[in-house]
C-alpha positions as CSV (number, residue, x, y, z in Angstrom):
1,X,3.6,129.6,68.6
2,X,4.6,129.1,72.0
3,X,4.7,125.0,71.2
4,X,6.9,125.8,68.2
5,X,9.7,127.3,70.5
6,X,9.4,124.5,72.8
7,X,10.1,122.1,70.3
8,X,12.7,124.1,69.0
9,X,14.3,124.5,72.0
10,X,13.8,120.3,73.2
11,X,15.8,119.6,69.6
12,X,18.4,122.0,70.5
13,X,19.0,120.2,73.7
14,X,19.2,117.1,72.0
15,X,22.2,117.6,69.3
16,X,23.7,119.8,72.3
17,X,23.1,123.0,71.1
18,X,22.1,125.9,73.9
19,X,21.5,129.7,72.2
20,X,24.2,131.7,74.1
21,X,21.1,134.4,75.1
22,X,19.7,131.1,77.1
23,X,23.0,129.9,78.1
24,X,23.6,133.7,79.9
25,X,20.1,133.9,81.4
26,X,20.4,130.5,83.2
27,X,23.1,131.0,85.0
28,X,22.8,132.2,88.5
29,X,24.0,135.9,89.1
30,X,24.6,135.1,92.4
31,X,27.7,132.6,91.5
32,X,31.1,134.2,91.2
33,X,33.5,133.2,88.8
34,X,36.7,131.4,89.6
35,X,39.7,133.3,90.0
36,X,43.3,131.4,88.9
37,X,46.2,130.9,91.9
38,X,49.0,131.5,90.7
39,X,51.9,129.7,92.2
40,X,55.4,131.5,91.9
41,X,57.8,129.2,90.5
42,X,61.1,128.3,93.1
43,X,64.7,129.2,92.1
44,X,66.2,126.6,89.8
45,X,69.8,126.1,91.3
46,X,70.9,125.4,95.1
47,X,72.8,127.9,96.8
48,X,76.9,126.4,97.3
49,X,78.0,124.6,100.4
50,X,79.5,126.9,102.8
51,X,83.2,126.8,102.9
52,X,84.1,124.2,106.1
53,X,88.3,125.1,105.8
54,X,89.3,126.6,109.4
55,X,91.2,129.1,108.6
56,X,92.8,128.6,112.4
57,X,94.5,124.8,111.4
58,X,98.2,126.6,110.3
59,X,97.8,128.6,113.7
60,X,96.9,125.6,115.4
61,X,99.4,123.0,114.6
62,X,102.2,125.6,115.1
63,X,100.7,125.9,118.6
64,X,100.2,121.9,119.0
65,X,103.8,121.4,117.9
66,X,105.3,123.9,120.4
67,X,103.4,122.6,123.0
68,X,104.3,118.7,122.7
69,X,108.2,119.5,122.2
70,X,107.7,122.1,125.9
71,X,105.8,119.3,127.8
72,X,108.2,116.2,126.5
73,X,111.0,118.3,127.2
74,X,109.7,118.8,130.5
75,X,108.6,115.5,131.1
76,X,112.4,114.2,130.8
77,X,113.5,117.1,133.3
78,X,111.1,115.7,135.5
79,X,112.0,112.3,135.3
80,X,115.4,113.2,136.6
81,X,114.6,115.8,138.9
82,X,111.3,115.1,140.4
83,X,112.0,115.1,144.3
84,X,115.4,116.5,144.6
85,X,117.4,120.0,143.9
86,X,119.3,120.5,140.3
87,X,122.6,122.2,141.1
88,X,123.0,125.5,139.5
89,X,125.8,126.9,137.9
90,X,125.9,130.2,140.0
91,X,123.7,129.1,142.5
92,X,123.4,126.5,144.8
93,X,120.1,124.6,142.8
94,X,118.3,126.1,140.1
95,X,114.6,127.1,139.9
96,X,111.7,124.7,139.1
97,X,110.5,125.0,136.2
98,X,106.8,125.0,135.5
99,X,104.4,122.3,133.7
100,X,103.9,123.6,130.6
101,X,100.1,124.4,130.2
102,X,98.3,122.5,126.9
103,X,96.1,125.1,124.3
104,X,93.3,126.0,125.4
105,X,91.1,124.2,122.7
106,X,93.0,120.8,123.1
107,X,90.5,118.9,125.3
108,X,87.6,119.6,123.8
109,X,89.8,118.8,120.4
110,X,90.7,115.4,121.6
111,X,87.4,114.6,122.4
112,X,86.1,114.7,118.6
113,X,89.1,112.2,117.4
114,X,88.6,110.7,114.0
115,X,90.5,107.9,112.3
116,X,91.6,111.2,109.9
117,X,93.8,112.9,112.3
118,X,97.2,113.7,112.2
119,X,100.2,111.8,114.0
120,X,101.0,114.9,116.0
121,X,97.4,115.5,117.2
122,X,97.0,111.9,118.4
123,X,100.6,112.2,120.1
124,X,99.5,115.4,121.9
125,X,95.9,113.7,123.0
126,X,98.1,111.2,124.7
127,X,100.6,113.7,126.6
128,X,97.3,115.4,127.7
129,X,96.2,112.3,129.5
130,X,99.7,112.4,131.5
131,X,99.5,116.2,131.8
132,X,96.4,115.5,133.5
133,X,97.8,113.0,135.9
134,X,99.1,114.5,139.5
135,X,102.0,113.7,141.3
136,X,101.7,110.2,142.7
137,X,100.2,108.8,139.1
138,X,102.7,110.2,137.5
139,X,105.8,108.4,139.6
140,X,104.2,105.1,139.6
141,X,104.0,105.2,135.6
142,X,107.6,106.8,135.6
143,X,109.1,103.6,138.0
144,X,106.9,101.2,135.4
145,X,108.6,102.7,132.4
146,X,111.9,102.4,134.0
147,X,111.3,98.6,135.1
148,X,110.3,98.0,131.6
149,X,113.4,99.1,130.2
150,X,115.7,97.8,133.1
151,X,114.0,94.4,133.0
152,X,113.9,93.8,129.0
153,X,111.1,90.6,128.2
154,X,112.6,87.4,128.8
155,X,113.7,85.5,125.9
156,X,112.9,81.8,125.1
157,X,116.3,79.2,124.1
158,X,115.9,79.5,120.2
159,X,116.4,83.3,120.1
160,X,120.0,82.6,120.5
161,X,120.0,80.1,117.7
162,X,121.6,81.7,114.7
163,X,121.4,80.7,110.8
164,X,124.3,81.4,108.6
165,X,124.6,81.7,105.6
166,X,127.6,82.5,103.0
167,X,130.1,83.9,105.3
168,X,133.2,84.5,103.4
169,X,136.7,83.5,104.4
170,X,139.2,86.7,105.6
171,X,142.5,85.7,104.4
172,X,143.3,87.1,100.8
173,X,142.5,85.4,97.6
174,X,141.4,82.1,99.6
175,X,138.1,81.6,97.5
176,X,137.1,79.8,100.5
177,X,133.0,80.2,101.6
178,X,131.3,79.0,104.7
179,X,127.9,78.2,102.5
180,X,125.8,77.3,106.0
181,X,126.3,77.1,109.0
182,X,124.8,77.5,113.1
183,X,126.1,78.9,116.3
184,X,124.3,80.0,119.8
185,X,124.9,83.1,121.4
186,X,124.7,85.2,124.9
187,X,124.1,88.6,125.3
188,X,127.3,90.3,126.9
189,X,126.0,93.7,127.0
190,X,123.4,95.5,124.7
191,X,124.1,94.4,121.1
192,X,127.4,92.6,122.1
193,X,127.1,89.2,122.0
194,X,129.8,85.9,122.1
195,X,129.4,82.2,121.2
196,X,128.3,79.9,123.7
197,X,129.4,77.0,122.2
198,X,131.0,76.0,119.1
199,X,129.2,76.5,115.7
200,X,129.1,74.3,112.9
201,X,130.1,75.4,109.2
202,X,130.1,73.5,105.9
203,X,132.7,75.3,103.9
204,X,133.4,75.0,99.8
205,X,137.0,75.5,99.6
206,X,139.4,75.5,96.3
207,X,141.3,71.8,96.1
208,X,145.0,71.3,95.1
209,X,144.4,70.4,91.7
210,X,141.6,73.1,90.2
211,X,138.4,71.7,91.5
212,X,136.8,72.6,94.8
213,X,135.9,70.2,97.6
214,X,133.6,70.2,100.5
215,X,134.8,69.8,104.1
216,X,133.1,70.4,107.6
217,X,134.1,73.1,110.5
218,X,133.2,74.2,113.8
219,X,133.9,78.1,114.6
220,X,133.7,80.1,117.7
221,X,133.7,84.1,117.7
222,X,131.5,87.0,118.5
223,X,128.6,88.5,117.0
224,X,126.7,92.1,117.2
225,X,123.1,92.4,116.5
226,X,122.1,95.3,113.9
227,X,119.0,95.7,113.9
228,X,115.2,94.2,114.4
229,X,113.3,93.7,111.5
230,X,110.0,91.6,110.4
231,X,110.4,88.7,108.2
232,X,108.3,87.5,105.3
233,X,105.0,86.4,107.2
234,X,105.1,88.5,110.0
235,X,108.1,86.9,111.8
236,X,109.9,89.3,114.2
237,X,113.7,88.6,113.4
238,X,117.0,90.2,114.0
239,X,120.0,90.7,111.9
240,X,123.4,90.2,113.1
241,X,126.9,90.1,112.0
242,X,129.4,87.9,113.2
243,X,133.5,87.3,113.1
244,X,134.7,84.1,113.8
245,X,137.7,81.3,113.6
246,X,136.7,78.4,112.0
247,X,138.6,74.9,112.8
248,X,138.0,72.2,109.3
249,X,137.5,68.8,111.2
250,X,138.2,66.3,108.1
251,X,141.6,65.5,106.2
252,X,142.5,68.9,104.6
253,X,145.2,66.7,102.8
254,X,143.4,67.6,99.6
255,X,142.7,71.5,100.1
256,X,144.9,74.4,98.9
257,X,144.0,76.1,102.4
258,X,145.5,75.2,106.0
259,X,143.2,73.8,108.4
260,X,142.2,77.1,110.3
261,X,140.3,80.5,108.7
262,X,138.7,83.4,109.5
263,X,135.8,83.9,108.4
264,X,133.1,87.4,108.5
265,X,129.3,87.3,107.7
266,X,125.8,87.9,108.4
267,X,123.3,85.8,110.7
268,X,119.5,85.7,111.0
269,X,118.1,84.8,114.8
270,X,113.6,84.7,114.7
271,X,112.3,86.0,117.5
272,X,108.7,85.2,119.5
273,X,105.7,87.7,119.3
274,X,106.4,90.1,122.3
């Protein structure tokens, strides 16, 4: 009997097939079942961005504002009174009056500049570098801004060279046009100017018979310079307008016109890189 259930058991083995009585006495008592970890699951959304808006920048700028208009308003006071008494009305002089003092926050502002800032805050970074400055610095940059503008950049020959271009004659129902022309110029005073020598003119004027004709002129006036301006490719130029006489050299035997006009119009003068 006991060789039947061994070969009962050594075929059970075989096709895989353990009695579950077997199976339970087999195992050790002495190993302790595995217990499961559990693993608690994370939350499934990020928490939002904190809100970065300072809530001080309206408070801010009004003080930034109030302080640049104080300190350059100061800053001209000084420039005329630095080192010598302002008369009073009452009094013999009046009082000094005192630096204005930058917000508090405004250096340590200036010193986190970004290409993102405002005009006004990059203007008030730079009045904080000449708030800084004490007395002497601040005269020696004064007497260099004054030079600058009392002693304007030289200017090379062909600044004065002027291009004309359609300048219309002044006398009434002439029909007469000064197509192209070119004159030089010296500066009298500021944007008053004069001809140095005689300019030169090609004028279209109406002939005796219907047609129109085309004669040469020299003219002479004065000129006053408008404004500055930068040409197509980066050119400084200036823009001018002019009044002038103009003097037709040829035979004017053939024109409807006399031989002298007055003519009004614009010039162009190109200017070098300053």
């Amino acid at each position: 009997m006991p060789r039947v259930a061994a070969a009962a058991l050594c075929l059970a083995s075989l096709f895989g097939i353990v009695p579950a009585g077997f199976a339970q006495d087999s195992a050790s008592p002495s190993t302790p079942p595995l217990e499961t970890l559990s693993i608690a699951a994370g939350p499934a959304h990020l928490l939002p961005a904190a809100d970065t808006v300072d809530e001080n920048a309206p408070r801010r700028a009004s003080e930034l504002k109030a302080w640049v208009e104080a300190f350059t308003k100061w800053q001209e006071w000084a420039a005329q009174w630095t080192g010598r008494r302002q008369p009073g009305v009452f009094t013999a002089s009046r009082d000094r009056r005192e630096k204005p003092d930058p917000p508090a926050w405004l250096a340590e502002r200036c010193t986190l500049r970004s290409d993102d800032d405002s005009e006004l805050l990059l203007r008030a970074c730079r009045l904080l570098v000449e708030w800084r400055e004490d007395y002497a610095t601040a005269q020696t940059r004064a007497a260099r801004d004054r030079a600058r503008v009392e002693n304007p950049p030289k200017t090379v020959w062909w600044e004065h060279v002027h291009m004309d271009v359609l300048w219309p004659a002044m006398q009434w129902q002439s029909s007469t046009y000064a197509v192209v022309g070119m004159h030089t110029t010296t500066t009298v005073k500021g944007r008053l100017q004069v001809f140095l020598t005689p300019g030169a003119m090609l004028l279209n004027l109406p002939a005796r018979y219907g047609n129109r004709t085309w004669k040469f002129a020299t003219n002479y006036g004065v000129g006053w310079r408008l404004s500055d301006f930068t040409f197509p490719g980066q050119r400084p130029a200036s823009l001018h307008v002019n009044l002038a006489k103009a003097w037709v050299l040829s035979d004017v035997s053939d024109v409807a016109t006399g031989r002298t006009m007055d003519f009004v119009g614009f010039s162009l003068t190109f200017n070098k890189d300053r």
